[in-house]
C-alpha positions as CSV (number, residue, x, y, z in Angstrom):
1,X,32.7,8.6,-5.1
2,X,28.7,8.3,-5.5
3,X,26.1,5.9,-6.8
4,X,24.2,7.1,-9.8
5,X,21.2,6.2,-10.1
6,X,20.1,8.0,-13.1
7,X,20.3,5.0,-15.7
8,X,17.5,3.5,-13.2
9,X,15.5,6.1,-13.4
10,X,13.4,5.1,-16.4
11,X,12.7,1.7,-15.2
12,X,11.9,3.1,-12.0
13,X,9.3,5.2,-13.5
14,X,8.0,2.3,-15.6
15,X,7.8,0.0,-12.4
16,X,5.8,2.9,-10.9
17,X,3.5,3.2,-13.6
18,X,2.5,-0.2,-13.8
19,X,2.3,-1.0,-10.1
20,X,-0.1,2.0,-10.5
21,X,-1.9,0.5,-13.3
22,X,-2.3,-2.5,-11.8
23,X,-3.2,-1.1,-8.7
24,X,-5.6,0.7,-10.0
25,X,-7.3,-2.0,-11.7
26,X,-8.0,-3.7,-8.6
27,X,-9.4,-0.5,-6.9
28,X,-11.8,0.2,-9.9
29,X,-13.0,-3.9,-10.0
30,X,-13.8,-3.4,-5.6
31,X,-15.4,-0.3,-6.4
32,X,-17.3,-1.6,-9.3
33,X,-18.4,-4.7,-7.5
34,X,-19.5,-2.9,-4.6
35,X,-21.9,-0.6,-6.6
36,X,-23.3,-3.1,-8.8
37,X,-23.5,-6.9,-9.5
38,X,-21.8,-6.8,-12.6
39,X,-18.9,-4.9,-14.4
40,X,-20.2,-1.7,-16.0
41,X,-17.3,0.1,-18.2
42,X,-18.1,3.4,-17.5
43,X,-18.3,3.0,-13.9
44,X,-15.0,0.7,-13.9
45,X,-13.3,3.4,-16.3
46,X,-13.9,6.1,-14.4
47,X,-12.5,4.7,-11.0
48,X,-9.8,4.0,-12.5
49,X,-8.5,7.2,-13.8
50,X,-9.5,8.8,-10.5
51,X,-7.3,6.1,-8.5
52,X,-4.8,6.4,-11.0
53,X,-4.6,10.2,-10.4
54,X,-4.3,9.7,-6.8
55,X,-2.1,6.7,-6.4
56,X,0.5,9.0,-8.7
57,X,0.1,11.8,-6.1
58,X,0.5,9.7,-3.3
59,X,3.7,8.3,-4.6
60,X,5.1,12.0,-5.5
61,X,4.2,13.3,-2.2
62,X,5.6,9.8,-0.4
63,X,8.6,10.4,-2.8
64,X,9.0,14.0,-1.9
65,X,8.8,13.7,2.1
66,X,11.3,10.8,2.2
67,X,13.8,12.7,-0.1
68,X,13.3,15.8,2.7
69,X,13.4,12.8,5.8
70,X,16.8,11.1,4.0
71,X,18.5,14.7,3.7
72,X,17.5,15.0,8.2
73,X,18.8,11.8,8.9
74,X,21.5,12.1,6.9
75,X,22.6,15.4,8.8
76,X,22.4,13.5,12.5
77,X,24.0,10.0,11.5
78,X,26.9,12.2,10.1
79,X,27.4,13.7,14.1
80,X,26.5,10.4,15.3
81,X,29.7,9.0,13.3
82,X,31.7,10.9,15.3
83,X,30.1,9.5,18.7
84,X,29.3,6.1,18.0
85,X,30.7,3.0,16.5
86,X,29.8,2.4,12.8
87,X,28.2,-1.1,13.7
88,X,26.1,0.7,16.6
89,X,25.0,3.5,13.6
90,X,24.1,0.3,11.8
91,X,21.9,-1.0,13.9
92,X,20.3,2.4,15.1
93,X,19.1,2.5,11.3
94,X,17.8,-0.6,11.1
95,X,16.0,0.0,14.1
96,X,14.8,3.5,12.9
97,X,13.3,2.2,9.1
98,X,11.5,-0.9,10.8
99,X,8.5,0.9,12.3
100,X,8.3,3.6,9.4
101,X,8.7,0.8,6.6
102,X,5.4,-1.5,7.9
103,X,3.7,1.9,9.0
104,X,3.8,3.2,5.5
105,X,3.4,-0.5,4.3
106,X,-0.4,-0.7,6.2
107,X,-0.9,3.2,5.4
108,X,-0.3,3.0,1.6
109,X,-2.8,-0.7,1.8
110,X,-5.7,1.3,3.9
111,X,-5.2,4.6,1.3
112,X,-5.6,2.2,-1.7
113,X,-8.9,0.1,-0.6
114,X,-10.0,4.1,0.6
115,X,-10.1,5.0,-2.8
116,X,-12.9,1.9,-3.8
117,X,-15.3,4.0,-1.8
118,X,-18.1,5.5,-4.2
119,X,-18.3,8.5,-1.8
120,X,-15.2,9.9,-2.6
121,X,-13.2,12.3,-0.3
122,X,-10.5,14.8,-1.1
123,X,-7.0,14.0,-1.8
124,X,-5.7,15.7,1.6
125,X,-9.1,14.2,3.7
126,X,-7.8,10.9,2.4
127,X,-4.4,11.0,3.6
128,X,-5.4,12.6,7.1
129,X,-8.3,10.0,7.6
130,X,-5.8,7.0,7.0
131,X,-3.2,8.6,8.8
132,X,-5.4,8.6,12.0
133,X,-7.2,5.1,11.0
134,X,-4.1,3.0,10.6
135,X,-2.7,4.4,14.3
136,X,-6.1,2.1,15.2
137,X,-6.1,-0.4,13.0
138,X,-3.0,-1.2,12.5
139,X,-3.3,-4.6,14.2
140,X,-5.8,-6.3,11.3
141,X,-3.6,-4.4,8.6
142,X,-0.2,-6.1,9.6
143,X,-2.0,-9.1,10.0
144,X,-2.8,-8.9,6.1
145,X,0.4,-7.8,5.3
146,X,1.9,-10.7,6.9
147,X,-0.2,-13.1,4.9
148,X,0.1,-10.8,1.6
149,X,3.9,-11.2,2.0
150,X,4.0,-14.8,2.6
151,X,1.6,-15.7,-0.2
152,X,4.0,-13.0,-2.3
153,X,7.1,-14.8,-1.6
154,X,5.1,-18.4,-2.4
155,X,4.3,-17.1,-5.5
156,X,7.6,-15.8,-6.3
157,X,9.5,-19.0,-5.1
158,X,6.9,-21.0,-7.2
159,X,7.5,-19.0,-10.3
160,X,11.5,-19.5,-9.8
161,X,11.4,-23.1,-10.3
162,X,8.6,-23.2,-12.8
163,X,9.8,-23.5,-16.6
164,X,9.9,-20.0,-17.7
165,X,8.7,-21.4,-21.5
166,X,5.5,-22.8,-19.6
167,X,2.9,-20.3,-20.9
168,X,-0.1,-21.8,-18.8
169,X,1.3,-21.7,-15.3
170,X,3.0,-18.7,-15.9
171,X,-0.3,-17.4,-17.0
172,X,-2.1,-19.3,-13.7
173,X,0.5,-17.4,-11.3
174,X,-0.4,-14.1,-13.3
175,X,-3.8,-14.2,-12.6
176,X,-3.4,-15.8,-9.6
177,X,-1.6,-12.9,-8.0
178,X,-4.1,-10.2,-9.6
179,X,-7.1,-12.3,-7.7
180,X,-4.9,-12.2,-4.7
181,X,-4.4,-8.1,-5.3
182,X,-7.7,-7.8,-5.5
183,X,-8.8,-9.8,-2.5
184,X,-6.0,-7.6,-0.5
185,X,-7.7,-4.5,-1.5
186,X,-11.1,-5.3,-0.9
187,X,-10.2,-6.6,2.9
188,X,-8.6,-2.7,3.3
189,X,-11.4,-1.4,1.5
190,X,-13.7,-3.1,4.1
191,X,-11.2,-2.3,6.8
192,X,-11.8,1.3,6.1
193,X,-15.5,1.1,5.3
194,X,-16.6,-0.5,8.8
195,X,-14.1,2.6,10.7
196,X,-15.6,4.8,9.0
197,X,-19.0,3.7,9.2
198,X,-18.9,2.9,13.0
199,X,-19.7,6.4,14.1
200,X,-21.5,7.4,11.1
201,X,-18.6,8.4,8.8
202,X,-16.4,10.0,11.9
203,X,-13.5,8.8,13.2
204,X,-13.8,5.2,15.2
205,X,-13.5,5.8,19.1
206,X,-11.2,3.5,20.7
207,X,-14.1,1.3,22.1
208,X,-15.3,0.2,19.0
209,X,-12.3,-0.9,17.9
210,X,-12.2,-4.6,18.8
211,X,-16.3,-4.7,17.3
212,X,-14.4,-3.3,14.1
213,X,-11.9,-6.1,13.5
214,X,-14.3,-8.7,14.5
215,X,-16.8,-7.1,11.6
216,X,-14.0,-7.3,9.1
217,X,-14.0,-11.0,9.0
């Protein structure tokens, strides 16, 4: 006995594509506003096929290492279950997805407001910048993320008990979320800027680290 999951599939994909979209949007409307005072379309096109392009490649090669990590852990909870309790198994994966869930949660943020940067790096230089960025900022990042999730869940429990017929506040929570998108982005964007630009586009040293999250403010 399994579970298919190949009838999700598609709307997997299609939940992919427009979280991508949307995420996209955001990065191109930082980036835009950063380089000029008003929306140019070129500009604003532009960013946006490049994030899309990389916020699809981030996913595959997210998507790809946890299929390789789930086969691993798979192997060692199987010996475990004949060593341990099924409740104690439980509770060592809970455990064990905690730290890499929020880790990838503030990783994936910092990558995303990365790409709003006009002087764009490499795909690879991207992911090994963040990688050793969110190890020192993780602090003001899981601070966001606290206060992205909570105003997420207000929004969602806001929409539940709204009229679903109600075009305008549906329409007011809409664009209420992509403001608040937007604003999330920009703050990593920032985030990443100042650690960047702290020792003159090298990586931050430790001592400038509490300078860097008083900056972001």
């Amino acid at each position: 006995m399994y579970l298919d999951l190949s009838p999700h599939i598609p709307i997997l994909i299609l939940a992919l594509l427009i979280h991508s979209t949307m995420k996209s949007i955001s990065i191109a409307t930082v980036s835009n506003l950063n380089s000029s005072n008003k929306l140019k379309p070129k500009l604003f096109l532009s960013s946006f096929l490049s994030s899309m392009l990389k916020i699809l490649g981030f996913y595959i090669t997210f998507i790809f290492l946890v299929f390789l990590i789930a086969i691993i852990l798979s192997l060692v909870f199987i010996c475990l279950n004949f060593l341990l309790p099924s409740i104690l198994i439980l509770l060592l994966i809970a455990l064990i997805l905690i730290v890499p869930i929020i880790f990838f949660s503030i990783f994936s943020d910092l990558f995303f407001g990365s790409l709003a940067d006009p002087k764009q790096k490499s795909f690879a230089d991207l992911l090994s910048l963040n990688y050793q960025l969110v190890k020192k900022y993780w602090a003001p990042g899981l601070l966001m993320l606290l206060i992205s999730g909570a105003f997420s869940t207000l929004l969602a429990k806001l929409g539940m008990t709204l009229d679903n017929e109600n075009i305008i506040l549906s329409a007011i929570i809409s664009f209420a979320s992509a403001f608040f998108d937007i604003f999330v982005t920009s703050f990593f964007y920032r985030l990443y800027s100042l650690a960047t630009n702290t020792t003159s586009q090298n990586l931050p040293a430790k001592d400038d680290y509490e300078t860097t999250s008083n900056l972001i403010v």
